[in-house]
VOLO-395848 format. One record per residue: residue number from 1; residue in one letter; x, y, z of N, C-alpha, C in turn. Coordinates in pm, 1 decimal. Layout:
<rs>
R num residu     n_px     n_py     n_pz    ca_px    ca_py    ca_pz     c_px     c_py     c_pz
R NUM      A        X        Y        Z        X        Y        Z        X        Y        Z
...
</rs>
This chain:
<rs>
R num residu     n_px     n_py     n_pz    ca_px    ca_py    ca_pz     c_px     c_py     c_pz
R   1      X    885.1    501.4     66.0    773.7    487.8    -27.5    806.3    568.3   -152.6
R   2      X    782.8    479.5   -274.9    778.2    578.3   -439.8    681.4    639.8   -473.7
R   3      X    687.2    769.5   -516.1    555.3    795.2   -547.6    566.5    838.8   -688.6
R   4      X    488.9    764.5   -809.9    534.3    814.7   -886.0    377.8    896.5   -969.0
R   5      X    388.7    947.3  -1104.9    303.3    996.0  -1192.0    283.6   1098.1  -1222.3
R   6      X    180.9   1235.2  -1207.3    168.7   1332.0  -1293.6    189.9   1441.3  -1181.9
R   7      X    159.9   1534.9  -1208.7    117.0   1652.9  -1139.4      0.3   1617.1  -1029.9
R   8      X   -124.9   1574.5  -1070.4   -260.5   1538.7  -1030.0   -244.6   1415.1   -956.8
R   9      X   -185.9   1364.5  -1043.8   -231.8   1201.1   -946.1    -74.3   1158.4   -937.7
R  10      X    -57.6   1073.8   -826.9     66.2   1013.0   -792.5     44.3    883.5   -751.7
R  11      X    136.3    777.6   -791.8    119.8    627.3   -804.2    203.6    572.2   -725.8
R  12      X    201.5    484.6   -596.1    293.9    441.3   -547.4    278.6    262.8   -543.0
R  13      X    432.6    248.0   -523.2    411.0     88.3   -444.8    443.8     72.2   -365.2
R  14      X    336.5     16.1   -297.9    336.7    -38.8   -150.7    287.6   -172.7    -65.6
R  15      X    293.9   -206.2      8.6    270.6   -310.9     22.0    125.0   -327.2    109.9
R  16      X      1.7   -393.0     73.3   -108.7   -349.7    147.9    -85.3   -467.4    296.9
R  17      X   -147.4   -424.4    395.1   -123.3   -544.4    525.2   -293.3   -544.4    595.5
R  18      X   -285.6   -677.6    562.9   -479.4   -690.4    575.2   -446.2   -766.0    689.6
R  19      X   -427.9   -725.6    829.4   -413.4   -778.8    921.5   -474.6   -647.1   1058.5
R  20      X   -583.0   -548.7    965.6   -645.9   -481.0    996.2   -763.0   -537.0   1067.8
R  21      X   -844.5   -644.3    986.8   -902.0   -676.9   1014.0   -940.5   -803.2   1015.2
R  22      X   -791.6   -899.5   1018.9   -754.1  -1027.4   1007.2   -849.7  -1091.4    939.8
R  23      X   -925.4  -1034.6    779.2  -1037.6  -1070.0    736.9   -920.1  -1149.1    626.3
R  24      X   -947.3  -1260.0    526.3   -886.5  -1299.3    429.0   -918.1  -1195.3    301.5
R  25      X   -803.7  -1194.5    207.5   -772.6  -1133.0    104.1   -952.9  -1115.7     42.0
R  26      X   -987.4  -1220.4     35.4  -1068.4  -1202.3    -91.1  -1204.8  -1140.0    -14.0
R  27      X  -1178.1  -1091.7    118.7  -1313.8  -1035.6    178.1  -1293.1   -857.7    222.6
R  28      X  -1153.0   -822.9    122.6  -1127.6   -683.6    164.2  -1186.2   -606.1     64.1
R  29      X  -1169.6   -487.5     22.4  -1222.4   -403.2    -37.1  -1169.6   -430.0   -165.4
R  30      X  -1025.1   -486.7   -156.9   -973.5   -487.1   -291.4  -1039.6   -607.0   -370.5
R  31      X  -1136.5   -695.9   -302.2  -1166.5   -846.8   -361.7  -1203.0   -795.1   -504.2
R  32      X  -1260.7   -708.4   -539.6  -1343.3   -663.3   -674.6  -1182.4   -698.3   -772.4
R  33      X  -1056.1   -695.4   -765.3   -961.9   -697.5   -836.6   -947.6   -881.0   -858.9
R  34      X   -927.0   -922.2   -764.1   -957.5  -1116.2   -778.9   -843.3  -1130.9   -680.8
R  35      X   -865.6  -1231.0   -604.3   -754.3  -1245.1   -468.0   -620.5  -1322.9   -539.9
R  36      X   -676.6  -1431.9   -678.7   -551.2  -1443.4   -742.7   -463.9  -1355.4   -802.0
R  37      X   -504.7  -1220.4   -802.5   -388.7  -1157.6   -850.6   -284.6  -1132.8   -749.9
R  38      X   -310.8  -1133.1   -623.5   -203.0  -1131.4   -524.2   -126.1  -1242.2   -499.2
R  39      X   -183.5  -1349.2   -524.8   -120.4  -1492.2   -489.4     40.9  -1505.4   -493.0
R  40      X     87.4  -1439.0   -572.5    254.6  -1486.6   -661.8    318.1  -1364.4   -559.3
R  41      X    245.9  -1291.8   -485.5    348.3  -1192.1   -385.6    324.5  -1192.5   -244.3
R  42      X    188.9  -1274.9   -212.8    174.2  -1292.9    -93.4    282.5  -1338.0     -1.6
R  43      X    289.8  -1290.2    116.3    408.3  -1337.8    223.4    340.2  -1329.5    391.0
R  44      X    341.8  -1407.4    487.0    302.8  -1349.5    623.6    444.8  -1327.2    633.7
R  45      X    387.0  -1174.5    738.9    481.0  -1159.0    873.3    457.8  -1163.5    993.7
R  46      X    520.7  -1199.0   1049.1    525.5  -1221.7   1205.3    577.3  -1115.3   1252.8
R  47      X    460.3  -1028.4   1347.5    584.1   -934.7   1367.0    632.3   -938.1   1555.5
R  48      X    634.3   -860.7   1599.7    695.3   -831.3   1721.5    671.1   -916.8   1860.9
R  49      X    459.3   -911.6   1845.8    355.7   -956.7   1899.2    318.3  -1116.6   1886.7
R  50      X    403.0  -1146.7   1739.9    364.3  -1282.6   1713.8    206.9  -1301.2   1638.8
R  51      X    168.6  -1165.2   1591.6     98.4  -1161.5   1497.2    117.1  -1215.2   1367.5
R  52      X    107.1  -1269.9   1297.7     56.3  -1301.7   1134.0    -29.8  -1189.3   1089.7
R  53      X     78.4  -1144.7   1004.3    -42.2  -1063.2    888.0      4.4  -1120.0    739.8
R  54      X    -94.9  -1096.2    694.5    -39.9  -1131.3    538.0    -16.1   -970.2    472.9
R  55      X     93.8   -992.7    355.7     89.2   -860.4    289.5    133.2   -897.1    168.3
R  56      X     61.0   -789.6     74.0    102.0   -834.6    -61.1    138.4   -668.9   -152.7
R  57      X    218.8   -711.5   -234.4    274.9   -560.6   -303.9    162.8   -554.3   -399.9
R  58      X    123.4   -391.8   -400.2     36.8   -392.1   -502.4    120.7   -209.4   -557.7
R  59      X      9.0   -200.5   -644.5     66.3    -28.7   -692.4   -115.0     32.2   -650.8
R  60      X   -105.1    147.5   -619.6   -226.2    235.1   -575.5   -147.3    347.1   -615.4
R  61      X   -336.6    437.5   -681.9   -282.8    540.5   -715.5   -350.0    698.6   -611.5
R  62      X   -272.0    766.0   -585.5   -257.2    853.6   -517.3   -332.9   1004.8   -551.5
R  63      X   -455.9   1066.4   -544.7   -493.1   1162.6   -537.5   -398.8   1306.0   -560.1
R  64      X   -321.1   1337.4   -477.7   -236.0   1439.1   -470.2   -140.8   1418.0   -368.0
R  65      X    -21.2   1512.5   -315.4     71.5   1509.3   -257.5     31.5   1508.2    -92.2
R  66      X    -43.0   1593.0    -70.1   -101.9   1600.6     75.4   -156.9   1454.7    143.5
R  67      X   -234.4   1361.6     59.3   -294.7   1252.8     84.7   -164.1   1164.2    103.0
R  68      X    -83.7   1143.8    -13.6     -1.5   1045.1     31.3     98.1   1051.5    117.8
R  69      X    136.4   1233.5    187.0    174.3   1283.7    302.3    119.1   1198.2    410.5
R  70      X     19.3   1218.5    427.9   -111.6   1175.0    570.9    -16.5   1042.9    581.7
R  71      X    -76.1    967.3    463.8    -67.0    818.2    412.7     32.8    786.6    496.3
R  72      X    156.3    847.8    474.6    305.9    816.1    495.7    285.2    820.1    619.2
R  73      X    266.8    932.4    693.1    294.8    942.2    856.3    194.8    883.9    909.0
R  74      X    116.5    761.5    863.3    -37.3    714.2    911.2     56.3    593.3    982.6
R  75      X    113.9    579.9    843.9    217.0    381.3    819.6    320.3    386.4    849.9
R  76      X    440.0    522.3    911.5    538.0    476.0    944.8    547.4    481.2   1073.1
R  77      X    453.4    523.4   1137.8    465.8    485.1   1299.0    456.0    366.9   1341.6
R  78      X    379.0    260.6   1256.8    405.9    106.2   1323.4    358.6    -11.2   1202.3
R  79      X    378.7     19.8   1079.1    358.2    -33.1    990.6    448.6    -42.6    897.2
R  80      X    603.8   -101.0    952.6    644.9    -75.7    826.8    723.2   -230.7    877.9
R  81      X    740.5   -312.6    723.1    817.5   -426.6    778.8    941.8   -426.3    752.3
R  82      X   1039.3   -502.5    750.3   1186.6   -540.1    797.0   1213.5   -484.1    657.9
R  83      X   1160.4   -470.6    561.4   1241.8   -414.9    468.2   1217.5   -252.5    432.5
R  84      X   1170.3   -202.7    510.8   1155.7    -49.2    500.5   1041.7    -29.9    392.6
R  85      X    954.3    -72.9    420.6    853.1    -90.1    286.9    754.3      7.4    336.1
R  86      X    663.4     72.2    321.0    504.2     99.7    393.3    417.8     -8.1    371.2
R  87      X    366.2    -28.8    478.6    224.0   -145.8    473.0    122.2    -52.1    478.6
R  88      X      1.3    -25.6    348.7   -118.7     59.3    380.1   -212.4    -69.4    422.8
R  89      X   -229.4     15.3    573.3   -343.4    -90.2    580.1   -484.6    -66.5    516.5
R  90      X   -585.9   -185.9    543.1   -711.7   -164.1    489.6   -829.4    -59.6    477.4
R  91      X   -799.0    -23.3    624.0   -845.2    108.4    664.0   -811.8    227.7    599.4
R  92      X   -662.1    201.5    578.6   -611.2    368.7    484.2   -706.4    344.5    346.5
R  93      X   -699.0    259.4    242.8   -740.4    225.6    166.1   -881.8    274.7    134.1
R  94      X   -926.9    224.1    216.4  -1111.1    255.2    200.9  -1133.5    410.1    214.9
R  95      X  -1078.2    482.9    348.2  -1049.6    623.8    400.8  -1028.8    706.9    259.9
R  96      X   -933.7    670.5    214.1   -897.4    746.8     96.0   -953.1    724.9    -72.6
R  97      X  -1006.0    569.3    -30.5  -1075.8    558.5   -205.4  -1007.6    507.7   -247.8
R  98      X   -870.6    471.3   -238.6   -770.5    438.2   -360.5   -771.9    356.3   -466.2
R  99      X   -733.1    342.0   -585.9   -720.4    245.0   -662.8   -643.4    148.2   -663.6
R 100      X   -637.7     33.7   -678.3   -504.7    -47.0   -647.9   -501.4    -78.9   -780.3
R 101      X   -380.6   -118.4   -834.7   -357.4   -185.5   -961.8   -191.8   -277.2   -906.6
R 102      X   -249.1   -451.3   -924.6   -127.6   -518.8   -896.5    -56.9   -577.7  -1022.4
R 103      X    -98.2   -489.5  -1099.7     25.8   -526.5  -1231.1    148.9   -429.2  -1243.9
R 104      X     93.2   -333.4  -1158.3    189.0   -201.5  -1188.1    222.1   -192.9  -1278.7
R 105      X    119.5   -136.2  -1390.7    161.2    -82.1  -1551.4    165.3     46.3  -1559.9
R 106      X    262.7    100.2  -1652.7    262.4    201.1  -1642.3    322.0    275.1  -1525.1
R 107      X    422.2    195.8  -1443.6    494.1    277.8  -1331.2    642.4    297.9  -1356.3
R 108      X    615.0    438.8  -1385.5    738.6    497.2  -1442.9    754.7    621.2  -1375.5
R 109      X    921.2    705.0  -1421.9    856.6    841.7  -1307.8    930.5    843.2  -1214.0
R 110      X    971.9    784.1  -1173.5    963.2    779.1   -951.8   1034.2    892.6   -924.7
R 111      X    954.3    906.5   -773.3   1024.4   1001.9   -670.5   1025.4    986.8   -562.8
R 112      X   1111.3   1012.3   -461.1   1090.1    986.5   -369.6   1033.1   1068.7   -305.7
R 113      X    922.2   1026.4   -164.6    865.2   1144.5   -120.3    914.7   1199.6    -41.1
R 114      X   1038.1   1149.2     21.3   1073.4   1293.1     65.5   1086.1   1437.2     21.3
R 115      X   1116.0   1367.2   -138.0   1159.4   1547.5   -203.5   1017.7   1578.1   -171.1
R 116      X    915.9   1515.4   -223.4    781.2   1565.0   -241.3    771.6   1649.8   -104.8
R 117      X    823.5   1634.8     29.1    799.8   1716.5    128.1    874.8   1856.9    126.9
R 118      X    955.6   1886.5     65.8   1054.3   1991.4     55.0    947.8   2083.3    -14.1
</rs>
């Protein structure tokens, strides 16, 4: 996971996986953004179980270092897909407040969080 931005706030991209509550896109928390903005990145995965989830890349922005700590060790115990990505699920999302922004403007910066753990 990248985390990028200031001192205060940190911006990552990640990939959200609404297979939390196998509800469709436009009935999650993020609907207030418009479900067409995900359309052009949407993908299912199938994972292990033969579940379908859908997931789509978005950018969310991050409170401080501790939160997107949690975040990390929430999603890499069984949320992460074939490409080493984090999936936040819906639940993290709401839990924490986050903002999503799927234009990712303004994402510049990066770090990785591991340093952020050092």
């Amino acid at each position: 996971m990248i985390i990028t931005g200031t001192e205060d706030t940190y911006r990552t991209r990640a990939k959200v996986d609404t297979a939390a509550n196998r509800s469709n896109i436009g009935e999650l928390a993020l609907a207030s953004i418009g479900e067409s903005s995900y359309k052009g990145n949407t993908k299912t995965v199938v994972n292990e179980d033969s579940e379908k989830r859908d997931t789509f890349e978005v950018c969310i922005d991050i409170l401080n270092v501790d939160e997107a700590r949690l975040i990390t060790e929430v999603n890499v115990k069984d949320r992460t897909d074939f490409g080493g990505n984090f999936l936040i699920g819906e639940d993290i999302l709401e839990r924490f407040d986050l903002v999503v922004d799927p234009t990712c403007e303004n994402f510049d910066g990066v770090d990785e969080i591991e340093e952020m753990r050092e």
